[in-house]
N, C-alpha and C positions, 0 to 999 in steps of 0.2 A: 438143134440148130444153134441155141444160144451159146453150148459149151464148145461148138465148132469155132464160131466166130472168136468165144474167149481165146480158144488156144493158138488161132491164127496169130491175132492182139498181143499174144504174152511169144510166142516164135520171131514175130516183126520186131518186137523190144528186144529181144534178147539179141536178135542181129544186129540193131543199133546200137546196143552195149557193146558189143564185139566189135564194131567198130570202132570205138574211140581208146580200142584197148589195146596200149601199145606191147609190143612183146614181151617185154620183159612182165608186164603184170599178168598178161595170159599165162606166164611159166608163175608167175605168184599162184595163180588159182590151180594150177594142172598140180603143183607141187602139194598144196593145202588139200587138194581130194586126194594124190597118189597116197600120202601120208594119212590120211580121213579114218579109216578103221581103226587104222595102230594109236590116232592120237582121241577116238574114242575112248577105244582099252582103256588108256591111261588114264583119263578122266575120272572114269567108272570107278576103276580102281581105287582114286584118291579120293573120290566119294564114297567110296565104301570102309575105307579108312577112316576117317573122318578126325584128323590127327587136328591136336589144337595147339599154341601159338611156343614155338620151341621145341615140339614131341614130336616133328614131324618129321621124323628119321627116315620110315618106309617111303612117303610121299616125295622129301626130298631125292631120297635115293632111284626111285622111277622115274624122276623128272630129268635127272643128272646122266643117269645110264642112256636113255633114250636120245641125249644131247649127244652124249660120246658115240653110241653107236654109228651116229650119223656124220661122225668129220668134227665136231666141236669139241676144243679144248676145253675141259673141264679142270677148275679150281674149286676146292672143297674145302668146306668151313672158314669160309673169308669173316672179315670183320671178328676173328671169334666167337662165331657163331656155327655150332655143327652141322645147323641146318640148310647154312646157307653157303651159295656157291655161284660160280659164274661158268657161263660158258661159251668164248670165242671165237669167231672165226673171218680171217684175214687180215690185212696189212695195213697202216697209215690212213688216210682222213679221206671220210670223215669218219670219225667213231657214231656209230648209230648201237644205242643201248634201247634194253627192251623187259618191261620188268615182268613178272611170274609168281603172284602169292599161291598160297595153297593150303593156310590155314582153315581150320575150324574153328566152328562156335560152341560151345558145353549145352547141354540138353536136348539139343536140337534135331538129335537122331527122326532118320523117319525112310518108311518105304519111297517108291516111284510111283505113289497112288496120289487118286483128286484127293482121297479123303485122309484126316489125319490118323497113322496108325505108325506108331514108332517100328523102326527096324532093330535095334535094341535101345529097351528102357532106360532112358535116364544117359545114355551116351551121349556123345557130341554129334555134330551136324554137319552140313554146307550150307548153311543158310544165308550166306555169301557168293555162293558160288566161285568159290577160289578154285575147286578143283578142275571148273572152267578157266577160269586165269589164267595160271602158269602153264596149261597145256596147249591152248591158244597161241601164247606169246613164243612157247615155244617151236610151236609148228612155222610161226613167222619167221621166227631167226632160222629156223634150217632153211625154208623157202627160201633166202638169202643167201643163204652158205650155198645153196646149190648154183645160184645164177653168180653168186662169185668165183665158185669152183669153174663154171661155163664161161668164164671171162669173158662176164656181161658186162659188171659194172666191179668198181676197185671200191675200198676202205674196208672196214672191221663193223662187223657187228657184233654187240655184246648181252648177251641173255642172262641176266642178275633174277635168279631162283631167292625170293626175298619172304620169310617168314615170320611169324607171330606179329602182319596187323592187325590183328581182332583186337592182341592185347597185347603190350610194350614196345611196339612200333620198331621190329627191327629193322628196319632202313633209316634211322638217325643215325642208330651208330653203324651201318653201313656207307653213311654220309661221309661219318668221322674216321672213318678206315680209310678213305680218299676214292672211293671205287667207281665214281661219277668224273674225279678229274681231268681226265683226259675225253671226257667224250661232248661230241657236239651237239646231240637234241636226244632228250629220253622220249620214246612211245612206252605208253599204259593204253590200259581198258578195266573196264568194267561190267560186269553182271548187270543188267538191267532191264526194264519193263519197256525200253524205247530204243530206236535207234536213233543216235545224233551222235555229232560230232563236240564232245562236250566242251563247252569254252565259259565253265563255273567254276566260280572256286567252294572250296567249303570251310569248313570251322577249324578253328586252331581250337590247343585243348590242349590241359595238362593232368597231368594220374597223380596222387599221392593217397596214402594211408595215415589214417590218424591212430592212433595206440591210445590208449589209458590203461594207468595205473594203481588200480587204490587197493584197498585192503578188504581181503572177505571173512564175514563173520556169520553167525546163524541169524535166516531173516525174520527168528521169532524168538531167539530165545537173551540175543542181543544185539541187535542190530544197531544200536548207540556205537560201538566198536569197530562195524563195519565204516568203509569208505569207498563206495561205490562207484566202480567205475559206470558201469550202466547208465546211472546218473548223469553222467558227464556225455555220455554219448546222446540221450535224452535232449540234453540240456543243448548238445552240440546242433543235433538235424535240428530243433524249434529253431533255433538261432539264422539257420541256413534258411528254412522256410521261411521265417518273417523276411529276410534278405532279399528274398526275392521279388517283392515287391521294388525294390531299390535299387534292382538293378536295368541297365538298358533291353529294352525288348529283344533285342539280336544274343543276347548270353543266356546261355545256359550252365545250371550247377545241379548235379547229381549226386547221390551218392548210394550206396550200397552196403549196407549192414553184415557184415562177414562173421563177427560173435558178440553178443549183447550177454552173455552169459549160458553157462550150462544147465541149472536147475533153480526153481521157483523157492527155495527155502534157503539159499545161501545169497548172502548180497555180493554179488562177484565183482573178482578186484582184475577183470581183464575186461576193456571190450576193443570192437577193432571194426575199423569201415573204410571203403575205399570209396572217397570223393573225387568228380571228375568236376573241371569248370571248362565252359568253350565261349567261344567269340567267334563272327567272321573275320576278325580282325586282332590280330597276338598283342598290339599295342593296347590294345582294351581290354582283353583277357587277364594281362597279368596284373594288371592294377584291383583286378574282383578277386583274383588267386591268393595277393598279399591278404586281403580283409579277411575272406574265409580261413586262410590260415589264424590269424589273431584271434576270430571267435574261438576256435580250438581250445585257443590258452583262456580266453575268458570261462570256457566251460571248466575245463580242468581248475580254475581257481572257485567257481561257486561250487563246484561237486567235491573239493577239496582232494584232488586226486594230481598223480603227476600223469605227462600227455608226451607223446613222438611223435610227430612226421618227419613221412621217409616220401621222398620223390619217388616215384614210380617209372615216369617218361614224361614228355610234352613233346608237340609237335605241332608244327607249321598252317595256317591258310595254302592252298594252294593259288600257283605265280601262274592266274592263265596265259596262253598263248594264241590267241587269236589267227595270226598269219598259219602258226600249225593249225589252226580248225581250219582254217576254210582250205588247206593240203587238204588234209583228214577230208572233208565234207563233198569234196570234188569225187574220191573214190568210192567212196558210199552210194554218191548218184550213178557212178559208173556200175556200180554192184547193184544197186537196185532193191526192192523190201526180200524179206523172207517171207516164201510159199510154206506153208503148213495144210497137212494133212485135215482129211474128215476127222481122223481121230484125235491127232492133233488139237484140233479145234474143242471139242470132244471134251476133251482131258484138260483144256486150259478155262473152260465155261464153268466145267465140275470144281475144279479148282477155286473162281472166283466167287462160285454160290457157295462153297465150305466157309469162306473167309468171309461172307458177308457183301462181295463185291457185285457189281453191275455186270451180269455174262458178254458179254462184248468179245471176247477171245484174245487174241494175240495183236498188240500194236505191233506192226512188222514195216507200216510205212519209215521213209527218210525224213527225220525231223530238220528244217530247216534251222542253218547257224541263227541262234538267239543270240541276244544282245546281253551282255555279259549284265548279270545283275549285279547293284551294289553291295548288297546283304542277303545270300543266297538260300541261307540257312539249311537244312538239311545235315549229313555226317561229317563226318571227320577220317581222314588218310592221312599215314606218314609221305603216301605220295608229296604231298605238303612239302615236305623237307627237302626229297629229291629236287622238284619244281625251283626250290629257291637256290639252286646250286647247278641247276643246265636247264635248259628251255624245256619244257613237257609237252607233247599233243599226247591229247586223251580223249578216250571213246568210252562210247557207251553202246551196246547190243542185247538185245532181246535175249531173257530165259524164261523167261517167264511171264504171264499173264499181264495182261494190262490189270495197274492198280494192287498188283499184289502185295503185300507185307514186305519186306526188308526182314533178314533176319528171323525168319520164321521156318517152319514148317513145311509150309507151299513151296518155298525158294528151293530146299531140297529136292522134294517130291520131282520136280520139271528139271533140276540138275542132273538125275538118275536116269534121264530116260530124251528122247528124241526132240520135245521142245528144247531144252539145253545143248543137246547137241548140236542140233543144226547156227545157234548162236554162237555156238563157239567156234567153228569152223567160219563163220560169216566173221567175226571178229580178227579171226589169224589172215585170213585176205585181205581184209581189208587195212588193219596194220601192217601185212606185207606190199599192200600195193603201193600206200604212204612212203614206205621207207624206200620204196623204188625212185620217188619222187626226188627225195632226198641224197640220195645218192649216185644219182642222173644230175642233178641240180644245182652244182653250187651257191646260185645265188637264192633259190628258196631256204637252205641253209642260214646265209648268213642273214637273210629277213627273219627267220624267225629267229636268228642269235641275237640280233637288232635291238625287236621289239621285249627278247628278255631283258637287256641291258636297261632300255631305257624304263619297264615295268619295275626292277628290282631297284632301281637310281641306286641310291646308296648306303642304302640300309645292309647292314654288316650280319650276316646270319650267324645267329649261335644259336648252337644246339642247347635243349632244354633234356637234359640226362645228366645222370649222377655216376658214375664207377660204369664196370663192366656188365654187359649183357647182363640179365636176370636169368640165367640158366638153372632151369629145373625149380622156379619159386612157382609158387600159389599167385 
């Protein structure tokens, strides 16, 4: 009797969401399931690839072909980038752009199971679930292209296929290609353990490597001779740890040891590390950036050795847009949580006892618009950069267990298989039902162009890159 009564409960909602749904998003959702198998496949696929930041030739190219198949003009290798591409479809304003990562993370490989068991050893991952992303967003913008082809609704939308932001952020220099120009509000998403309309921003952050140079000699028979770069790198991280003490609690400085040397009897005259520094805030960031740079040379001077940095990338806080969240947040309610299976359930419980976590299952409820924090903390996107250059609404959708890891194992595991799924197709509706909004609306438009204006006042965005893409580097 009680599962009767449930399913009445859950029939009566479902009618009331059907009503307040106007046609053209009813053809969002009928278009995101017509599409639902093929834009599985594709997911699968690029999870199974598991291509990492610039390598992602196959993924790109599944992502691009399945654009074209369906009415969208495709441009290949924009910004100078092979991997990256856009793809079109109709006339004049508004420009509604829609972005589609699809990289991977290194090590991260793993089956579609609760428990950890690599799919191959030591390969890359989705521990991001980009290969959720890009196929999502792109489900959206066909949903569009079809209700423009149906001459529902008039302007352009544009699906920017954007690669390697695990590592060198390429959407800065897709910034500086001009490929945002022309358009009037970007929609993103993201992989996530919640649903909400996210109206946070996160860390700005900049990449370089430090080099040393000194002189190798035998480390027993005369090491007087030697000049050790090791030393200097030594010398370097202590320097960076005591630092941290002295910095503001909101920064963070990392770094990552990539060669301290090759064997225990030679004093090596190379070593090489890549330091990262973040902030919620760029204007505080790079004032920590300057000092960690100078410790470098202070090292290189007490290890007696010579030292390089090389900029790597830097990138933006992101510009929230609140007017887009509560668009966003309206369609979410209209969509309602995601239903998951017994096994489901099942699979995301196994999941959180492997990782240490509380069995709870799947957050699937509609997280109500929060109040924009001041110092949000958490990651870092080149979304960032897009945000300071067109207005952003961004989301966030369930793939995974509540409380799960970031960047792990698990995150793949539920990518590969039907909790993932069903998030990503809940995502591509619901960024399609938004952009309906938008392109029905002009004056929710120019609110949310508004509130960018007066968010961004007049702070002048320069990018943080050095030369051309890093194609094909470590």
């Amino acid at each position: 009797m009680k599962n009767i009564i449930l399913l009445i409960a859950l029939f009566v909602s479902m009618a009331a969401v059907g009503q307040k749904l106007n046609n053209n998003k009813k053809a969002i959702i009928a278009s995101v399931e017509k599409h639902e198998a093929e834009l599985i496949k594709i997911s699968d696929s690029i999870w199974a690839l598991a291509e990492t930041a610039f390598n992602e030739s196959e993924s790109s190219r599944i992502l691009a072909d399945y654009a074209e198949k369906n009415g969208l003009t495709v441009t290949k290798g924009v910004a100078d980038i092979p991997t990256a591409f856009t793809a079109t479809y109709g006339s004049g304003k508004p420009i509604i752009s829609i972005l589609g990562e699809f990289d991977a993370l290194p090590g991260l490989s793993q089956k579609a199971s609760p428990t950890k068991e690599p799919l191959n050893k030591d390969a890359p991952g989705h521990g991001c679930g980009h290969n959720m992303f890009g196929t999502a967003s792109l489900g959206s913008a066909i949903a569009i292209k079809e209700l423009m082809e149906a001459g529902k609704i008039k302007g352009t939308v544009k699906f920017l296929g954007t690669p390697a932001e695990e590592k060198f952020f390429a959407k800065v220099w897709m910034v500086e290609a001009g490929l945002w120009n022309d358009v009037d509000v970007n929609i993103s998403w993201h992989p996530g353990a919640n649903i909400e309309a996210d109206v946070q921003s996160g860390l700005s952050l900049i990449d370089f490597i430090v080099e040393f140079y000194g002189q190798a000699a035998h480390a027993s028979a005369d090491p007087w001779n030697g000049r050790s770069a090791s030393d200097a790198l030594e010398i370097y991280t202590t320097g960076i740890n005591y630092y941290r003490e002295h910095i503001l609690p909101t920064s963070r400085i990392h770094y990552h040891i990539q060669d301290g040397g090759q064997v225990v009897n030679v004093v090596p005259d190379y070593s090489k590390l890549w330091v990262r520094v973040r902030d919620p805030k760029r204007k505080v960031m790079l004032p920590t950036y300057e000092r960690v740079k100078k410790m470098a040379e202070g090292a290189a001077i007490m290890a007696n050795v010579d030292y390089k940095i090389s900029l790597v990338s830097g990138i933006y806080e992101t510009l929230v847009n609140r007017s887009g969240g509560e668009i966003m947040q309206k369609n979410l309610e209209l969509l309602g949580p995601i239903s998951y299976t017994e096994e489901e359930t099942i699979f995301g419980k196994a999941i959180q006892k492997a990782t240490g976590k509380e069995e709870v299952g799947m957050d699937s409820k509609i997280s109500p618009l929060r109040e924009t924090e001041k110092n949000p903390g958490g990651g870092s996107t080149d979304v960032g950069d897009v945000s300071w250059n067109v207005p952003n609404i961004n989301l966030s959708v369930t793939v995974a267990p509540k409380d799960t890891p970031w960047h792990s194992w698990a995150v793949v595991a539920c990518g590969g298989m039907s909790i993932g799924h069903k998030g990503m197709a809940y995502a591509s509706k619901a960024m399609g039902m938004t952009m309906v909004d938008l392109f029905e609306n002009p004056k929710l438009v120019e609110k949310v162009k508004e509130e960018y204006k007066t968010r961004k006042g007049d702070e002048v965005y320069e990018a943080m890159i050095d030369g051309p893409p890093p194609i094909g580097k470590d």
